[in-house]
C-alpha positions as CSV (number, residue, x, y, z in Angstrom):
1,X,23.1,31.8,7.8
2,X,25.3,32.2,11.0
3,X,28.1,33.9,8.1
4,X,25.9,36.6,7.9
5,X,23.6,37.4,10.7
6,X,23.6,36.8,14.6
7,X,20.0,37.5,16.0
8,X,19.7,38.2,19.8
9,X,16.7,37.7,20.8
10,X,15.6,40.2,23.4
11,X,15.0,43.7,23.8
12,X,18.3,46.0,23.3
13,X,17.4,48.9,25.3
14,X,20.8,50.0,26.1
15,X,22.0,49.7,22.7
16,X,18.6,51.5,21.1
17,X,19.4,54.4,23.3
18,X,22.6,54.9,21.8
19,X,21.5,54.5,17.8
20,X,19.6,56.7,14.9
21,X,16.4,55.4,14.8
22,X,14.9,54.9,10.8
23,X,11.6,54.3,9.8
24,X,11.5,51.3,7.5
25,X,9.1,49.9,4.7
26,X,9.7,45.8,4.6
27,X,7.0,44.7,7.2
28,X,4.4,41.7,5.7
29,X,1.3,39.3,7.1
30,X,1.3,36.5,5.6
31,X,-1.3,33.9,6.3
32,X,-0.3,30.8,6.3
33,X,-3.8,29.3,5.4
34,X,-4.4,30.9,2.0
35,X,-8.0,32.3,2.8
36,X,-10.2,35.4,1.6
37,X,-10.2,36.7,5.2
38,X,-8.4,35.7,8.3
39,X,-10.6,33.6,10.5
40,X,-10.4,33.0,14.4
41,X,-7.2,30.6,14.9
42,X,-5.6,31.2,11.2
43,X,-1.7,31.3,11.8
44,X,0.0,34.4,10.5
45,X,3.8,34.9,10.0
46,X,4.4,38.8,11.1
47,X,7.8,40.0,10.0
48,X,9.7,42.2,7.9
49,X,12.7,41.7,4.8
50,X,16.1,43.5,5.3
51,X,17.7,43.7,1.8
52,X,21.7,43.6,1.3
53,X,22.8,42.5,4.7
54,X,26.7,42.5,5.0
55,X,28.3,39.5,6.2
56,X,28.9,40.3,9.9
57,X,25.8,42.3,10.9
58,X,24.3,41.6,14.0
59,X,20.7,42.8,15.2
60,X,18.5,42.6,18.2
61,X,14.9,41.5,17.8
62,X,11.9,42.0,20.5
63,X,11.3,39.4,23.2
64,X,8.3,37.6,22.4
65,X,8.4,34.8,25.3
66,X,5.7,37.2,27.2
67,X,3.3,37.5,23.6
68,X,2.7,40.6,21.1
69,X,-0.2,42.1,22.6
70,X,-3.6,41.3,23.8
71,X,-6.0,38.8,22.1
72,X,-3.2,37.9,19.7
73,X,-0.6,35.1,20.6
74,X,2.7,33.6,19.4
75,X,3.3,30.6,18.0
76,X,6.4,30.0,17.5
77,X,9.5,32.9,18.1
78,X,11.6,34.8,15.3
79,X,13.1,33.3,12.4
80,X,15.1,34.0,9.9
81,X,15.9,32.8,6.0
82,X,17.9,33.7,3.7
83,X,15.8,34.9,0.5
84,X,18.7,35.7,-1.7
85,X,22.3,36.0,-1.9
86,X,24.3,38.3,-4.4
87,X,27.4,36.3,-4.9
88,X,29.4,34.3,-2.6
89,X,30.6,36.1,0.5
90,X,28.5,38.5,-0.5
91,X,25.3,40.8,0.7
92,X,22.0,38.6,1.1
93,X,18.3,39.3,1.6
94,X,17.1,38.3,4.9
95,X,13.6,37.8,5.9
96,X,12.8,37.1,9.8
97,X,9.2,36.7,11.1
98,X,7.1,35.3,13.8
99,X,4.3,33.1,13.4
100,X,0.8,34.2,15.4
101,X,-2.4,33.9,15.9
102,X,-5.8,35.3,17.5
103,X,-8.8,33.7,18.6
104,X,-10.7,36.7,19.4
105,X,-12.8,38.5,16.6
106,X,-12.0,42.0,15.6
107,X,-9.1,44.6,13.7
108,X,-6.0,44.5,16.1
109,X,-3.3,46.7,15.0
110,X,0.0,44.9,15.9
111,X,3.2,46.7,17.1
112,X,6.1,47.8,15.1
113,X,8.9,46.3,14.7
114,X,12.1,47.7,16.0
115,X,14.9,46.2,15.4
116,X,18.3,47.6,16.6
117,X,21.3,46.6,14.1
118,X,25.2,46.8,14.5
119,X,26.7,46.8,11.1
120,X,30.1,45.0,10.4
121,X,32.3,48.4,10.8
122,X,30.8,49.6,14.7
123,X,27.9,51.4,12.9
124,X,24.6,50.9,15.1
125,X,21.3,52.0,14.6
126,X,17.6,51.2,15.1
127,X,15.4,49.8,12.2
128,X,11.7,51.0,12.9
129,X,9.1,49.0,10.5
130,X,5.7,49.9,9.9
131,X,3.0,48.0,12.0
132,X,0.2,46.0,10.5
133,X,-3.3,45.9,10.7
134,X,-4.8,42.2,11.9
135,X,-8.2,42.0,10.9
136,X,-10.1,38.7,12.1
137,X,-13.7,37.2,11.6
138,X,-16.0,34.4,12.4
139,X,-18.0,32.7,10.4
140,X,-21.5,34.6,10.0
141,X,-24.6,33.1,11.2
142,X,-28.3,34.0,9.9
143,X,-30.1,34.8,12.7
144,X,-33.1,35.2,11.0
145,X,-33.0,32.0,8.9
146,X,-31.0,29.9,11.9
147,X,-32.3,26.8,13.2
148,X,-30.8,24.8,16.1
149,X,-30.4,21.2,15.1
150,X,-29.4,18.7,17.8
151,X,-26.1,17.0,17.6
152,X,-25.6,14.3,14.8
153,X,-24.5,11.0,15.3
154,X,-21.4,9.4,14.0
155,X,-22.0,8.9,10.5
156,X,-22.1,4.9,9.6
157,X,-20.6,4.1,6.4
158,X,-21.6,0.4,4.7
159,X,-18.8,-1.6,4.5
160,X,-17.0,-2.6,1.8
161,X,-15.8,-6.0,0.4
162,X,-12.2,-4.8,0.9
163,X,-12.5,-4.4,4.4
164,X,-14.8,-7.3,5.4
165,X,-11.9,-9.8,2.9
166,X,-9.0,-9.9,6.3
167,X,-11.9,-11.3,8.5
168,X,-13.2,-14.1,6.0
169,X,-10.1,-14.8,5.4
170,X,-8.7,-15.4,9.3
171,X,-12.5,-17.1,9.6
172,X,-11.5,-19.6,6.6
173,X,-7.7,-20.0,7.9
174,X,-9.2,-21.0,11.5
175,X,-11.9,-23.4,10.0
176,X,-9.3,-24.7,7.8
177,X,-7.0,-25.6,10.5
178,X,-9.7,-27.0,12.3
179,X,-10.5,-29.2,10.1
180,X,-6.5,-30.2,9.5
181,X,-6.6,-31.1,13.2
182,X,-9.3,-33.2,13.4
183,X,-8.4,-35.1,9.9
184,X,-5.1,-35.7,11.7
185,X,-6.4,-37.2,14.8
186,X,-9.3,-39.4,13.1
187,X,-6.3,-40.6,11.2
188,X,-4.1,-40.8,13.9
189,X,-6.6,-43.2,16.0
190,X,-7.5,-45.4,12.9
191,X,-3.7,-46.3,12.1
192,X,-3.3,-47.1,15.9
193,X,-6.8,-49.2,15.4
194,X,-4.7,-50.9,11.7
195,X,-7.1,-49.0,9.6
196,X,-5.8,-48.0,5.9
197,X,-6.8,-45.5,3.8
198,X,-7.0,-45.6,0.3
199,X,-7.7,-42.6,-1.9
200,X,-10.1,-42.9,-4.9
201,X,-8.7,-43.0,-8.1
202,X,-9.5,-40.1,-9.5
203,X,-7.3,-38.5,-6.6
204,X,-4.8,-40.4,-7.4
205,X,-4.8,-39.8,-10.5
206,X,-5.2,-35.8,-10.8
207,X,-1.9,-35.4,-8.0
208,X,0.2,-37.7,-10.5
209,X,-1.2,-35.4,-13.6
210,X,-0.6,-32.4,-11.7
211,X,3.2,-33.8,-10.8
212,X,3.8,-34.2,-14.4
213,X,2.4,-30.9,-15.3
214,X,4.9,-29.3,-12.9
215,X,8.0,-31.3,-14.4
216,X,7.4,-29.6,-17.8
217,X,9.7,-33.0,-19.5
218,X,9.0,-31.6,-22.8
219,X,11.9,-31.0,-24.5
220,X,12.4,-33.8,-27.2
221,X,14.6,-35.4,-25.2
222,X,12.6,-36.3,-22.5
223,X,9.4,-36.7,-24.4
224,X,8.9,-40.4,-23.9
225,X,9.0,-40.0,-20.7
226,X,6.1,-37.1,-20.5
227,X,4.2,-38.9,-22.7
228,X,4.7,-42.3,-20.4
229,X,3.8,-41.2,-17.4
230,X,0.2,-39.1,-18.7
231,X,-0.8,-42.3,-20.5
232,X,-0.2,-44.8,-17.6
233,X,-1.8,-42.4,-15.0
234,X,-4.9,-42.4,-17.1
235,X,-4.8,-46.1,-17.6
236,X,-4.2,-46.5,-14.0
237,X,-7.1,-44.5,-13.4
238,X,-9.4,-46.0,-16.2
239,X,-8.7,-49.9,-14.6
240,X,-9.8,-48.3,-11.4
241,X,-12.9,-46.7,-12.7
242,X,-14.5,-49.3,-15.7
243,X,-12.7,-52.7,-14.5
244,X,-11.0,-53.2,-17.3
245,X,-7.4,-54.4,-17.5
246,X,-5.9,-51.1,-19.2
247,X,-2.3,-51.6,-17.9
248,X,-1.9,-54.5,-19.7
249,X,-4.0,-53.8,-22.7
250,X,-2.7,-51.7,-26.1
251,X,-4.4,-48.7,-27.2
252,X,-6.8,-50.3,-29.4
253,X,-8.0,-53.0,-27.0
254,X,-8.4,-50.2,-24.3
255,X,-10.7,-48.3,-26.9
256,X,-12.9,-51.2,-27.7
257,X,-13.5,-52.1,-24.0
258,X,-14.6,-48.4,-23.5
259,X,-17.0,-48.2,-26.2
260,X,-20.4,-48.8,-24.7
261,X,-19.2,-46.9,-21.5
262,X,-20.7,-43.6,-20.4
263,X,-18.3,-41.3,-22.4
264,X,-19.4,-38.2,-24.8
265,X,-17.8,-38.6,-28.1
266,X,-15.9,-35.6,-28.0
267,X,-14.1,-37.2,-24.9
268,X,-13.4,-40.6,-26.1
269,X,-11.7,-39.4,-29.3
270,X,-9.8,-36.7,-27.6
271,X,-8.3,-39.8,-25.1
272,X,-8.0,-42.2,-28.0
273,X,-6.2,-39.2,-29.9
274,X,-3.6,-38.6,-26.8
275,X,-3.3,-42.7,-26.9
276,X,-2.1,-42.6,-30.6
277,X,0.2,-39.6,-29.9
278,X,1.7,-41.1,-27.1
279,X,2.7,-44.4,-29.1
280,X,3.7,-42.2,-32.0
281,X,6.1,-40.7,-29.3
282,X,7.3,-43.9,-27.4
283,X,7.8,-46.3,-30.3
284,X,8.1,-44.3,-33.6
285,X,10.4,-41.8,-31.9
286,X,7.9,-39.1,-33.3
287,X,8.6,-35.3,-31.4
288,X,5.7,-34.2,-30.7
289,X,4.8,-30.4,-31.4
290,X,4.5,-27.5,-28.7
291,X,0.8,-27.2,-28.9
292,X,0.3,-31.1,-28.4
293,X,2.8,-30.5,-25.4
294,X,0.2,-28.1,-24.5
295,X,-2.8,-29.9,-24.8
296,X,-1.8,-33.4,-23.5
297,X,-1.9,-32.9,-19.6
298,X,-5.5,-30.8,-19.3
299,X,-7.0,-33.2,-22.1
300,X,-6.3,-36.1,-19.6
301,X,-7.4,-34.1,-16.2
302,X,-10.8,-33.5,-18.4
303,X,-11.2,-37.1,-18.4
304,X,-10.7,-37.7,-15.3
305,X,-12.7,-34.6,-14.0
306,X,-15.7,-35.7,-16.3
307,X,-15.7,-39.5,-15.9
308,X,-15.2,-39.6,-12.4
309,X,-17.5,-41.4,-9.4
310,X,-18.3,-40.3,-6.1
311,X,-16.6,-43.0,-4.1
312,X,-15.9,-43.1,-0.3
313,X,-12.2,-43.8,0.9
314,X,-11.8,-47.7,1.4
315,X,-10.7,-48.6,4.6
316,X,-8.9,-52.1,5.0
317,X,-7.5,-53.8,8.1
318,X,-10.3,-52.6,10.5
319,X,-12.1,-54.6,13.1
């Protein structure tokens, strides 16, 4: 842009004096709110396009730092933008404008533009473009119809899950935390007082499923040992819940001292079916398939899930 044109912004009286003054075309108001009508405090570029300005040209613009004229104010001072360019090194299209404003209603006719210029080979002379007419209004009011209404309050809008979720959250967190600390200390003092917790079996038992299901040992490889640890976790569990000696028991024997026991059908042949899978696994090197890979771990939580008893932690060792 500098290539092209130098702008000085203030009035060049001297240099008007001396230069051929020629009435120009070029001038625009442009809103810069794109309204029907220009309303009190809509912003307004006021400027004009010089077409084909050699490289070198210099021109003089009018000082706005004191305004444009009464009831209409500046923004923001001259600037100017290259529009187009012919070729390189070549003439350009240059637009220049202010930006303004009025806040008083009514048809203001702005000022021309003059605009001395100095052309690249001495040539100077003064570019006179045609003034605008500003034309502002306000909104218009019904007298005849208009009703005073006092001032509204702020308008209250119901909340909404999403905003309410950080605060049950933080509430949950705290109580959680709470709850950590005071589980820590109760444990704290009955360990000083040689008091032992021990966790029910079903606890037990759904951490150790829970292990396995995280270890994912299914490739064939490792199958016996998948298949090992589900079915000894559940027999763990089952001598904790009926009495019965399951660790040291086989399959069958486990399944004849649960019949009689509080167990749905469904149930007890989906264990006894795991059971028989699991010695196929360990002892007839059978691979099991994918969907029995799939099925083994929640078929043993639902046992434990659905056969569990409410039972309080034992304590040993106390007073």
């Amino acid at each position: 842009m500098k290539k092209f044109l130098y702008i000085i912004a203030f009035a060049a009286i001297a240099l008007l004096a001396r230069s051929e003054v020629i009435p120009r075309d070029g001038s625009f108001l442009r809103q810069l709110q794109k309204r029907d009508s220009v309303l009190i405090a809509d912003q307004l570029r006021y400027g004009f396009l010089l077409e084909g300005v050699e490289p070198g040209t210099q021109i003089a613009l009018p000082d706005l730092s004191k305004g444009l004229m009464d009831s209409v104010e500046v923004v923001s001072s001259w600037q100017a933008d290259t529009i187009r360019r012919s070729r390189k090194g070549g003439p350009c299209d240059i637009e220049v404008s202010a930006v303004i404003t009025a806040f008083d209603e009514g048809d203001f006719l702005l000022p021309p533009i003059v605009v001395a210029r100095r052309l690249p080979d001495g040539t100077v002379d003064t570019l006179a473009f045609n003034p605008k007419l500003l034309s502002v209004r306000t909104m218009p009011v019904d007298t005849a119809t208009f009703v005073p209404h006092d001032l509204k309050g702020q308008i209250r809008y119901p909340l909404t899950f999403k905003e309410i979720l950080p605060y049950i959250l933080a509430i949950w967190l705290l109580a959680l935390v709470v709850i950590t600390i005071v589980c820590l200390v109760m444990m704290h003092k009955r360990k000083e007082a040689g008091v032992v917790f021990h966790e029910p079996a079903y606890i037990i038992a759904l951490r150790k499923l829970d292990k396995l299901r995280g270890d994912k040992f299914w490739a064939p490889e490792k199958q016996k040992q998948f298949y090992s640890g589900i079915t000894d976790t559940v027999r763990e569990y089952m001598a904790a819940r009926y009495g019965i000696d399951a660790m040291e028991q086989t399959t069958d024997e486990i399944f004849s001292a649960l019949k009689g026991k509080e167990l749905s059908p469904e149930l007890f042949l989906e264990m006894k079916d795991l059971f028989e899978l699991s010695d196929y696994v360990k002892f007839a090197k059978h691979t099991a398939t994918r969907e029995e890979n799939a099925a083994a771990i929640p078929a043993a939580v639902r046992f434990v899930t659905e056969t569990w008893q409410e039972q309080e932690p034992v304590e040993e060792g106390g007073k």
